[in-house]
C-alpha positions in Angstrom: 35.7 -157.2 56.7 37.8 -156.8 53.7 36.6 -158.5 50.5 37.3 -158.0 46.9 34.4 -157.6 44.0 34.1 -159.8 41.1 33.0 -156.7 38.6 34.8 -155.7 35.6 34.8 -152.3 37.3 37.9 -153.8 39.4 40.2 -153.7 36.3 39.9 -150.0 35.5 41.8 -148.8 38.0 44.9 -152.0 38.6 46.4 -152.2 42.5 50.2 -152.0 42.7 51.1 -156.4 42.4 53.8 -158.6 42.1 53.6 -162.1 40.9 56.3 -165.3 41.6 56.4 -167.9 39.0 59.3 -170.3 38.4 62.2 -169.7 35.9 60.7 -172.2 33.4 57.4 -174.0 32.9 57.4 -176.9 30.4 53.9 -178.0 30.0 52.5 -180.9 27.6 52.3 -184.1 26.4 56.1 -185.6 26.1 57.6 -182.8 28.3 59.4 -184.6 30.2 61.7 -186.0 27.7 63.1 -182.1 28.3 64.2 -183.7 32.0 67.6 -185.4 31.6 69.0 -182.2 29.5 67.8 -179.8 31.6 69.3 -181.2 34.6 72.7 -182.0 33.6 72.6 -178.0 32.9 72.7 -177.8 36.3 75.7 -180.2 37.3 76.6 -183.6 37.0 76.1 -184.7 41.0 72.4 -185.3 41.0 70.2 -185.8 43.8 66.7 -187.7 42.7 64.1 -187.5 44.4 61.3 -190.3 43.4 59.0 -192.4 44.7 58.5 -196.2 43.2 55.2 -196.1 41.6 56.0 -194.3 38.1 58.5 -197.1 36.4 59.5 -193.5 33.9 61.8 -192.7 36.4 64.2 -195.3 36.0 64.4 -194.6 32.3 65.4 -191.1 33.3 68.2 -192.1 36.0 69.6 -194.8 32.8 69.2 -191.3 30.3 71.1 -188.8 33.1 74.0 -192.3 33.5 74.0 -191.9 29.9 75.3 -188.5 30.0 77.6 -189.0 32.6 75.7 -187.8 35.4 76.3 -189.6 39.0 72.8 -190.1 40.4 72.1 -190.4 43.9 68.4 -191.5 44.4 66.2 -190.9 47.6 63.1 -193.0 47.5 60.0 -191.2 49.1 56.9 -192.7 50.4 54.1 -191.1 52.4 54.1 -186.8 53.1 57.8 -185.3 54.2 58.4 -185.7 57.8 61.5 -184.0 59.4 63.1 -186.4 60.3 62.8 -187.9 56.2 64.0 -184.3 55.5 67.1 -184.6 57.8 68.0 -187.8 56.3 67.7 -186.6 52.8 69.4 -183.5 53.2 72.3 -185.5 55.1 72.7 -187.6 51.7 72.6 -184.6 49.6 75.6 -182.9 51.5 77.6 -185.8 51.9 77.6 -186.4 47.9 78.0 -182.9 47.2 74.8 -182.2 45.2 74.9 -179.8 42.5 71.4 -180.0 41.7 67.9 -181.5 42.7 65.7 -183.5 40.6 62.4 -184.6 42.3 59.7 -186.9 40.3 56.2 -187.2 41.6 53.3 -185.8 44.0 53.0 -183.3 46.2 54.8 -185.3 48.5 57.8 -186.2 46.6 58.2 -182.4 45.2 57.9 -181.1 48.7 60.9 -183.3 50.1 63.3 -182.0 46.7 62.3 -178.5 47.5 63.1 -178.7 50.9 66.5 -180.4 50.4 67.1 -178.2 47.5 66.5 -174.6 49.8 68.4 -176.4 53.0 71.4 -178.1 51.2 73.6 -174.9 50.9 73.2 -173.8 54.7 74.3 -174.9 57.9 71.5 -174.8 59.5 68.9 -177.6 60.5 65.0 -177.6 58.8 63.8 -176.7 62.5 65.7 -173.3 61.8 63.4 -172.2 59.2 60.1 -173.8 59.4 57.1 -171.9 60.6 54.7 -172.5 63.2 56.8 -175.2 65.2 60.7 -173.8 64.2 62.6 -170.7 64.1 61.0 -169.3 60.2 64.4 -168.1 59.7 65.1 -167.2 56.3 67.3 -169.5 54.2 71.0 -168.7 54.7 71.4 -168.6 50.4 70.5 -169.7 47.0 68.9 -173.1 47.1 70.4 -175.8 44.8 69.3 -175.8 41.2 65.6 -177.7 41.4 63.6 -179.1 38.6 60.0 -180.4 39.8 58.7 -183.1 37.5 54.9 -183.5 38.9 53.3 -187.0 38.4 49.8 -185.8 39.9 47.4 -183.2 39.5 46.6 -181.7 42.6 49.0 -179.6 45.0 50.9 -177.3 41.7 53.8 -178.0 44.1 55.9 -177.7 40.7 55.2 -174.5 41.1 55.0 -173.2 44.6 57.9 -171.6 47.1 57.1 -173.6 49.8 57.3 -177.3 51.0 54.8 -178.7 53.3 56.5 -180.8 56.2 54.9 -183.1 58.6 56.1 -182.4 62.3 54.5 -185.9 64.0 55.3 -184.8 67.3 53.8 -181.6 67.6 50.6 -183.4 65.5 51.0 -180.6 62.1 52.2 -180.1 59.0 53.9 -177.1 58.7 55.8 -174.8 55.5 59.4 -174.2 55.2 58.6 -171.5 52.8 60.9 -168.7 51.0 60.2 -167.0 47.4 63.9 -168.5 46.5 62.3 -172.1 47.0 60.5 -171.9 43.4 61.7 -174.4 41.1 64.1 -173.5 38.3 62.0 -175.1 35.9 58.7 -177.4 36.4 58.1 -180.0 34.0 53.9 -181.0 34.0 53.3 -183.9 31.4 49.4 -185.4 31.6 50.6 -188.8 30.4 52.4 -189.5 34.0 49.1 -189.1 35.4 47.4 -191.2 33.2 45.7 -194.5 35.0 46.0 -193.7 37.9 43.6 -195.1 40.7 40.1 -193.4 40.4 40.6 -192.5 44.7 43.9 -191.0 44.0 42.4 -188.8 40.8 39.2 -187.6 43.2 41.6 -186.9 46.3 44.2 -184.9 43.9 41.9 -183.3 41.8 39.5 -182.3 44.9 42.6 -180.1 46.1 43.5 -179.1 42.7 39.9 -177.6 42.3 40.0 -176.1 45.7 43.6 -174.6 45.1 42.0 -172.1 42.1 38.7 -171.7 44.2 40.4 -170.1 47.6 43.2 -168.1 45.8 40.0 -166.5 43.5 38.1 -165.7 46.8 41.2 -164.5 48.6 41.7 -161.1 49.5 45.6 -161.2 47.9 43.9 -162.0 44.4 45.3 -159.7 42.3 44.8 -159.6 37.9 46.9 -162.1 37.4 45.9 -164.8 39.4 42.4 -164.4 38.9 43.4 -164.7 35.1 44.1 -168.1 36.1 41.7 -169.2 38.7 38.7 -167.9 36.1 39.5 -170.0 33.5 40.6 -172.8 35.8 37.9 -173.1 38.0 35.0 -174.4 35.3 37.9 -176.3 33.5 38.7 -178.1 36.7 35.3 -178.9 37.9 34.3 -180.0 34.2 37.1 -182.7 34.3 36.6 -183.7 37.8 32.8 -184.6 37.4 33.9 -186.5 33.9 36.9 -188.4 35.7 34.3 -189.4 38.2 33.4 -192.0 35.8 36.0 -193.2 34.1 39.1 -192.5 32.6 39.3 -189.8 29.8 42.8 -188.3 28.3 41.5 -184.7 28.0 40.0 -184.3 31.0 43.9 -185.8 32.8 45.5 -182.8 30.5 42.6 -180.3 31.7 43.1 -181.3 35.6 47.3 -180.8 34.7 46.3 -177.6 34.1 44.5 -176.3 36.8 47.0 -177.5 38.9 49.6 -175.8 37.6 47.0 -173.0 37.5 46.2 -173.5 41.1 49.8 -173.8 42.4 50.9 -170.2 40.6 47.8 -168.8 42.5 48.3 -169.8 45.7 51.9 -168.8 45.4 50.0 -165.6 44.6 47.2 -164.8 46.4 47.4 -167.5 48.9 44.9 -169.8 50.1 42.4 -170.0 52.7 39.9 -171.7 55.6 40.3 -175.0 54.0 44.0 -175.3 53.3 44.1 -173.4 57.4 41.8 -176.4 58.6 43.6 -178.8 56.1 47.1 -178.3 57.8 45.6 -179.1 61.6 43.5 -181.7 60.8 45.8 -183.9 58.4 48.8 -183.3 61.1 46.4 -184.6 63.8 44.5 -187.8 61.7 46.8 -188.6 59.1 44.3 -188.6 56.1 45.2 -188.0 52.8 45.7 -183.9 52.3 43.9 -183.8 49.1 40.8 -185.8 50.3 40.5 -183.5 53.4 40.7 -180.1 51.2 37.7 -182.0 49.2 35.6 -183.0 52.0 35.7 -179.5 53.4 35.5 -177.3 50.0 31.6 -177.1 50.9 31.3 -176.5 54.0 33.8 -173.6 53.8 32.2 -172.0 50.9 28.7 -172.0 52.7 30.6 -170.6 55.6 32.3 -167.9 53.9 29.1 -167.0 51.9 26.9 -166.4 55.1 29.4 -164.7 56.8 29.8 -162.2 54.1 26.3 -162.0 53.8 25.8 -161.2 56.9 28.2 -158.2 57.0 26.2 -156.8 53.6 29.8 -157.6 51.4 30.2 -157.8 48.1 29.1 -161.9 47.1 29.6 -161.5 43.7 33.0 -163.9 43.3 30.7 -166.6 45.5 28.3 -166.5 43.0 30.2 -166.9 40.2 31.8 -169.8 42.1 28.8 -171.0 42.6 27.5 -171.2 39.1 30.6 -172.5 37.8 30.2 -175.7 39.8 26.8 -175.8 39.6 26.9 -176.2 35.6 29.6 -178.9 36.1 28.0 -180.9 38.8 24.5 -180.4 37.6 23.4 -179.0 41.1 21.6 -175.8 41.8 23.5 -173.0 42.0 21.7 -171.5 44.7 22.6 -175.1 47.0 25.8 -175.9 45.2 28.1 -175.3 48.1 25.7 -177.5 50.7 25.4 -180.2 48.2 28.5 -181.3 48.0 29.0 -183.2 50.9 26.3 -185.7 48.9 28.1 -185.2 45.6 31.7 -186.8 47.1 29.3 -189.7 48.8 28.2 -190.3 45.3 31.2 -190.8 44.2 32.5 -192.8 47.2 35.0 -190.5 48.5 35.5 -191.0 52.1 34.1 -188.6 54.8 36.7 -188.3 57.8 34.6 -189.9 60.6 37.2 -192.9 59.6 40.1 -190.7 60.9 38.5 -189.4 64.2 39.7 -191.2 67.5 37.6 -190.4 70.8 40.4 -187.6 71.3 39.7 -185.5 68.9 39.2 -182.2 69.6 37.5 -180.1 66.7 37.1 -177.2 68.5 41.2 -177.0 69.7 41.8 -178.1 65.7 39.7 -174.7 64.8 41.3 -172.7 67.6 44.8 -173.7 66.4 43.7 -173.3 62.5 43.1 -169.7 62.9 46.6 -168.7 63.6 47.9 -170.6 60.2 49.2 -169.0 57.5 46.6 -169.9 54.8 44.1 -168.9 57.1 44.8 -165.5 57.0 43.9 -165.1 53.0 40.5 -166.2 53.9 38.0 -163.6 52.7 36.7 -163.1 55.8 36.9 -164.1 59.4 35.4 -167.3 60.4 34.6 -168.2 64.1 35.7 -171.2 66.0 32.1 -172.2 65.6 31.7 -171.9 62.1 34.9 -173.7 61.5 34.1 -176.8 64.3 30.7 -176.9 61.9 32.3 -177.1 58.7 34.8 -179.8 60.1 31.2 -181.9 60.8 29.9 -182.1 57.7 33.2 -183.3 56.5 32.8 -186.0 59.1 
């Protein structure tokens, strides 16, 4: 079982690494004034990508009209499917794109990327997704593609890969290529601001989990634990004040982590709860951010004992655990257990609302194992220690 020490020892002596960030990150309050200019840098045939809930956006298409850009908008709403991806791309080809804006979530980022990396090619999206396609590389260059995220959660701003729902074959799947980085990602905490307390939880649950897993993987190299240390206590600090109520630093403190948490994963990659994550959303249909949340625990305790068990090195776990211990005001020692009851607390959903009679947890664990974030885990989990952490998320 391979794991990595949390020692300062580890930094003596620095492993051969490489590390993938975009071309540009603009990060702050007011950033995204910086949008308009930065695109039409790019080209004057815009594709926008938006949803309809941040009313910013139509500001910025009257700004980019202003400059004599011709905007062709694609309105987003729910995770990318690939058939919304097909459509999308269709447009972008057909008005001759020059470059991809995309404002908003996870969702909404992952659907620009997408069109972004497939617009050049000939190809179809089933040619190069993994899992369920081809995972052919992209035929060229993607498009130009600024990322202007409107949540803090997935760091999608600054990832290389787009997360795609595939409905039929019940999973979400990446088209992923280290070309697909954005050319420059735009974070400013004021888009998130007021937004509804479930949406904040659910986004900042996967934010928090995005710096936890890429700390604990076996791919963490000095860089991204750079990030993921300082990010982790930040993150759960700002999640347990935004529990109850709305508070400006802690929205600029979860922007951060996400950002922090995307550049990680692109990194070190991810882990069990991202593996189950991918199965289990692709099967029920809940909210991605709100499963990574309700399974954070139960993965941690599961990766702890396993470890233990083999006599590894626990040291990372228990900084881990300490840092969410101090911010939850739990135990250390039960941190990881605990927070099943800490998420009830604050009224975030347990999955048991998802579940049909069909569901098959342990064909969900059998199918998770073979995923790609499943094999930066830290360790090997079994099918029964993964069907176990899916019930107490249920």
């Amino acid at each position: 079982m391979e794991t990595r020490g949390g020692s300062d020892d580890e930094l003596l002596s620095l492993p051969p690494f490489s590390f993938l960030s975009p071309g540009r990150i603009e990060f702050g309050r007011g950033v995204r004034a910086q949008t308009a200019q930065r695109a039409v840098a790019h080209g004057k045939r815009i594709l926008l990508v938006r949803g309809r809930s941040v009313p910013w956006v139509d500001a910025l298409t009257e700004e980019l009209h202003s400059m004599g850009a011709e905007v062709t908008s694609v309105f987003n709403s729910g995770e990318p499917t690939v058939s919304g991806v097909e459509q999308a791309l269709q447009k972008a080809r057909a008005r001759g794109a020059e470059v991809v804006v995309a404002v908003g979530g996870g969702a909404v980022l992952d659907l620009g990327k997408a069109v972004a990396a497939l617009a050049p090619g000939p190809g179809a999206i089933m040619d190069h997704l993994e899992g369920v396609g081809a995972a052919k590389p992209l035929h060229g260059d993607p498009l130009p593609f600024i990322a202007v995220s409107t949540t803090a959660g997935t760091g999608a701003e600054v990832t290389k890969n787009a997360v795609i729902a595939v409905p039929e074959a019940g999973r979400k799947v990446s088209l992923r290529d280290d070309r697909m980085v954005p050319d420059v990602a735009i974070v400013d905490a004021a888009l998130t601001d007021g937004a509804p307390r479930a949406q904040t939880l659910a986004s900042g649950l996967d934010a928090l989990t995005q710096v936890i897993e890429p700390f604990l993987s076996h791919r963490a190299n000095p860089l991204t634990d750079a990030l993921c240390r300082s990010a982790i206590p930040l993150g759960a600090m700002a999640l347990a004040r935004l529990s109850k109520g709305e508070d400006t630093q802690a929205r600029d403190d979860m922007a951060f982590v996400s950002l922090s948490g995307g550049l990680a994963l692109a990194n070190a990659g991810l882990g069990a709860v991202h593996g189950l994550a991918g199965v289990l959303g692709g099967r029920l249909g809940a909210p991605h951010g709100l499963i990574c949340g309700r399974l954070m625990g139960p993965v941690l305790a599961a990766n702890a004992r396993a470890i233990a068990e083999a006599g590894a090195d626990l040291s990372r776990f228990e900084a881990v655990a300490q840092w969410l211990g101090i911010a939850f005001e739990r135990d250390a020692a039960t941190v990881f257990e605990d927070l099943p009851t800490l998420l009830d607390s604050w009224k975030v959903p347990r999955l048991a609302q998802w579940l049909t009679p069909e569901t098959d947890l342990e064909a969900i664990a059998r199918e998770a194992a073979g995923a790609s974030s499943m094999k930066a885990n830290p360790c090997v989990l079994s099918t029964e220690a993964l069907v176990q952490a899916m019930q107490r998320a249920i």
